[in-house]
N, C-alpha and C positions, 0 to 999 in steps of 0.2 A: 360695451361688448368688445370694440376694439383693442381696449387696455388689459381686460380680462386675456384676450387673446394673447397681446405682447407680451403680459405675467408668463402665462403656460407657454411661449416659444423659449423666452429667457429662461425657464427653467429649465425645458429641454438641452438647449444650450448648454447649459452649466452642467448639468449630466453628463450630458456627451461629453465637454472639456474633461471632466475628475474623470472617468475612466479611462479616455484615451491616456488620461496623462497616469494612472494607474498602472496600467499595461504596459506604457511604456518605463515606469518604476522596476515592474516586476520583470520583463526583460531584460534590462542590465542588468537586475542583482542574479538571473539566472547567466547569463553572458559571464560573468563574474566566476560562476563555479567551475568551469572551464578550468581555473586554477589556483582557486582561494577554497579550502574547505569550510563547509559552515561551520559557525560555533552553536548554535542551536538550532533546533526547530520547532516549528509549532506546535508539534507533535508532546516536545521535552517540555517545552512552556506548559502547557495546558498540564500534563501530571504535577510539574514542579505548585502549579496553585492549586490542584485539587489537594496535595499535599499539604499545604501552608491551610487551606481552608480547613481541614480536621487536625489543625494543630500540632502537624507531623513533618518531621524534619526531611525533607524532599534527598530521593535517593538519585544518582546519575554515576553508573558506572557505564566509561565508555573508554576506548583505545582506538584512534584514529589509524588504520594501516591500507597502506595502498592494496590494489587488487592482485598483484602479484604475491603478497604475503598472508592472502588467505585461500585456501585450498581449492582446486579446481573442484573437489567433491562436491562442495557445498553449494560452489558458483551452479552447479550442474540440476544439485537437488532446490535450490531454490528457484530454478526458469521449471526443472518438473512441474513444481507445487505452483508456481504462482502465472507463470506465462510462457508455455509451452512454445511460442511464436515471435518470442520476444524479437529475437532475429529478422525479423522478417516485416513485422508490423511498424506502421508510422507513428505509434503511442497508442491507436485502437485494435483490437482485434475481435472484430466484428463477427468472426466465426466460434472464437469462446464465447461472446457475449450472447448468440442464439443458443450455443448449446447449453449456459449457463438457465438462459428462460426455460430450453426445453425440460430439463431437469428438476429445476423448479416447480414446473406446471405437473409433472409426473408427480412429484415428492407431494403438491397441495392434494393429487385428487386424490393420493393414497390416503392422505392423513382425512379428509373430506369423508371417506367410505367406512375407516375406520370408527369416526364421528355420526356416522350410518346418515350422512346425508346422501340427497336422492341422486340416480344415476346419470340425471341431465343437470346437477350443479358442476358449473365451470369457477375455477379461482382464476381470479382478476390480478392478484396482486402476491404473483410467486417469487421468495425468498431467494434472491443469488448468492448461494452460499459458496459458488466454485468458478472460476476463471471469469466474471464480470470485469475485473479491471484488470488491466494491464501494469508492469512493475512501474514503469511510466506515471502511469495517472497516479500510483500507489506513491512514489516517491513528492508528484506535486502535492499531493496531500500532507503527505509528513511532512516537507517540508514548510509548507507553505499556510495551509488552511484549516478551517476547524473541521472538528468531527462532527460537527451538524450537518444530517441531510436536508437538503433544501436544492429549489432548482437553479437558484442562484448559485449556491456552490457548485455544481457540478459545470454551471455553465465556466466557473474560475478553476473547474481542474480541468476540464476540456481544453481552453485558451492555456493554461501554464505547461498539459502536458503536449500542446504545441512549438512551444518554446524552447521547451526542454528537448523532446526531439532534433528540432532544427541548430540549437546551439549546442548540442553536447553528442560526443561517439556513444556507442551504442555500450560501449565499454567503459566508460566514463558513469554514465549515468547509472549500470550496473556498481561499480565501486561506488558510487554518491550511498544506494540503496540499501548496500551491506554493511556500511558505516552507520546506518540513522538511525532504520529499522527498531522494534521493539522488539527484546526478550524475554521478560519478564519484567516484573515490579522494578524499576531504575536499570534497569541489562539495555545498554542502546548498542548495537555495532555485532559484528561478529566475532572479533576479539575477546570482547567483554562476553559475549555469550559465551564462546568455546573454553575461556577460563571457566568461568560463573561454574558451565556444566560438566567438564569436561577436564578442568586443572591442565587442558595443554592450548598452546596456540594455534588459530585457526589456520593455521598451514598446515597444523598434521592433525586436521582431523580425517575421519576412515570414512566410508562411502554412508557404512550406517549412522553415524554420528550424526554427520550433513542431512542425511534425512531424517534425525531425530530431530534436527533443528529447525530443519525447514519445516518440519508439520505441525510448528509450535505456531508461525508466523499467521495464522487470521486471528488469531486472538490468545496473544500468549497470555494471558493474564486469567482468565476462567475459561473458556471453550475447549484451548488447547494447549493448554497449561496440564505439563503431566503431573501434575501434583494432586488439579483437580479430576480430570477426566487421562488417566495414564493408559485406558484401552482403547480410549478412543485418539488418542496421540500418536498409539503404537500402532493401528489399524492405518491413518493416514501416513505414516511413516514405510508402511511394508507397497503401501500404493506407490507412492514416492519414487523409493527405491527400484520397484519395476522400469519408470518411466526414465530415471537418469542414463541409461545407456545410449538412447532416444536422440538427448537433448545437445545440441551443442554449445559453445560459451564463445563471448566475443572476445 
């Protein structure tokens, strides 16, 4: 029993050890972006092999430019669309994140009545389709972790977008976000977008552009991809646009 015991503390042990020493991996290589750009991210990795897995030659258009050489429009429409508080919050912001449930919970029982279920059915498990994460936790993600939900990962974007907080300006980690970001099929950065879509560089895009592009950004690839869904692109884009006057930039 005794031995059994020491087995299960050593392994404890040895857990404990790899993640502290994870963690402390994954803090300098964030410490590091202070003022080393990444050359990729998790985010580009994982298309580049779903690519390679259907036998197709992996797309990555991207243009590294600092935050000064993309347009404050855009800086403005993407804290609209994506974190209205960014300014303000330490990587969480726990008052999108309730209004994000409340919304949810509204959106399931609608869909629940329509489905003509009874009037004391509650949903358990409402959809956060709007301000759930912060650009913060959005960037440790991209950079850093897979697209798998699991509560393990969230507890690795919770600790990374602590990190990320504490090591980088609010300004900084804003520029990291507009660089990495996805726009389409291989479109990574804002550069690369405002070409792709736009044939001019993202310093001179117009107020509406910025919000054409920001309301591509929860899933530029089928949801909000104006290729696939172009009213429901233009609908979040005229929201958008409302809210940029609102927002300030770091």
């Amino acid at each position: 029993m005794r031995k059994v015991f020491k087995i299960i503390l050593l392994v404890i042990l040895g857990l404990t050890i790899g993640v502290i020493g994870f963690e402390a991996i994954m803090f300098i290589r964030i410490s590091h972006l202070q003022n080393t750009n990444p050359a990729t991210t998790s985010l580009i990795d994982a298309r580049i092999q779903e690519a390679e897995a259907k036998g197709q030659q992996p797309k990555r258009e991207q243009y590294w430019v600092p935050i000064d050489r993309i347009s404050p429009n855009l800086q403005r429409a993407v804290l609209a669309g994506e974190d209205t508080n960014f300014l303000s919050h330490r990587g969480f912001d726990y008052q999108a994140l309730q209004k994000a449930w409340d919304e949810g919970m509204r959106e399931a029982t609608r869909e629940a009545k329509k489905e003509g279920e009874n009037d004391d059915w509650l949903p358990t498990i409402p959809d956060f389709k709007r301000g759930a994460s912060t650009i913060s936790q959005q960037l440790a993600k991209n950079l850093f972790l897979s697209s798998r939900r699991s509560f393990f990962r969230k507890g690795q974007e919770a600790i990374l977008t602590i990190f990320l907080e504490r090591n980088l300006s609010k300004r900084r980690i804003l520029e990291l976000y507009l660089n990495v970001i996805e726009w389409g099929d291989g479109i990574y950065g804002a550069e690369a977008a405002a070409q792709h879509y736009f044939h001019k560089p993202a310093a001179a895009l117009s107020a509406n552009e910025a919000a054409f592009l920001s309301a591509m950004i929860p899933n530029p690839r089928t949801v909000f991809s104006p290729l696939v869904n172009p009213r429901r692109v233009a609908r979040r884009q005229r929201i958008i646009l409302r809210g940029m006057p609102y927002v300030r930039t770091p």
